[in-house]
C-alpha positions in Angstrom: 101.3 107.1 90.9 103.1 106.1 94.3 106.7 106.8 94.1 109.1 105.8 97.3 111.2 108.8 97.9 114.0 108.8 101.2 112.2 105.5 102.9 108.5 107.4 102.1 106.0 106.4 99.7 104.4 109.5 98.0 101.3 110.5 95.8 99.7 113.7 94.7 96.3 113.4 94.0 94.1 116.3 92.0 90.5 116.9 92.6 87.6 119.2 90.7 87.8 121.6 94.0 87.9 121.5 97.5 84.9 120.0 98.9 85.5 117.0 96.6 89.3 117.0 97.8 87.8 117.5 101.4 85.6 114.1 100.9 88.1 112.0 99.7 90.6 113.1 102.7 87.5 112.3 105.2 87.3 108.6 103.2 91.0 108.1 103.7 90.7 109.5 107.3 87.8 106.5 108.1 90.1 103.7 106.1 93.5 104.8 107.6 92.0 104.5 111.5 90.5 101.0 110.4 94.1 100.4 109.9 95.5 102.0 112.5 98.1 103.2 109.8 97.8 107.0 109.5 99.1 109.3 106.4 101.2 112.3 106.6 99.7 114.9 104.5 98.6 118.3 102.9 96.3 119.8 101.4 95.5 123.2 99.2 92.5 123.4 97.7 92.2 120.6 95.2 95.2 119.1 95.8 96.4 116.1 98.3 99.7 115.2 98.8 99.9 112.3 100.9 103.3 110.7 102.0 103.2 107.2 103.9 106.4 105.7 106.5 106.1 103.3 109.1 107.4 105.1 112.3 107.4 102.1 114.5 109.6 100.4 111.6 112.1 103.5 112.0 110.6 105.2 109.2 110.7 102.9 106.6 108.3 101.8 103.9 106.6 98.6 104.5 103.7 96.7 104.3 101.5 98.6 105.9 102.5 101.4 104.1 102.0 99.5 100.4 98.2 98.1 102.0 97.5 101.7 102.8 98.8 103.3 99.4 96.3 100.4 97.9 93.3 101.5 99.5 93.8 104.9 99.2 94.3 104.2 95.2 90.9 102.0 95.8 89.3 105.0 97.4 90.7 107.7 94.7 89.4 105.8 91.7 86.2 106.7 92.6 86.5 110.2 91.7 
């Protein structure tokens, strides 16, 4: 699902609607502060597209990137 694109990891992740798409941005929102590793993304309608780069790296992918994508794919499967 993750795919590392120009020193970003990416995923699009599809949802029944909005209000589900909507919950599982909040649950991301909740894991990415316990973190302190926060995602770049977008959203329309059912649709997330969430892209992940460590800015204090120089906007590279690294491990806290990978540990984030993780969770977030933790988080996702329970939809």
């Amino acid at each position: 699902m993750w795919q590392e694109v120009k020193n970003r990891l990416q995923a699009t992740f599809k949802f029944k609607d909005f209000p589900e798409a909507f919950t599982f941005m909040t649950q991301v929102a909740f894991a990415a502060e316990k973190m302190g590793h926060h995602p770049d993304w977008h959203n329309v309608w059912n649709t997330v597209d969430i892209q992940l780069t460590t800015h204090e790296a120089g906007n590279i992918v690294t491990d806290k990137d990978r540990e984030l994508a993780a969770a977030i794919d933790v988080i996702y499967a329970r939809f």
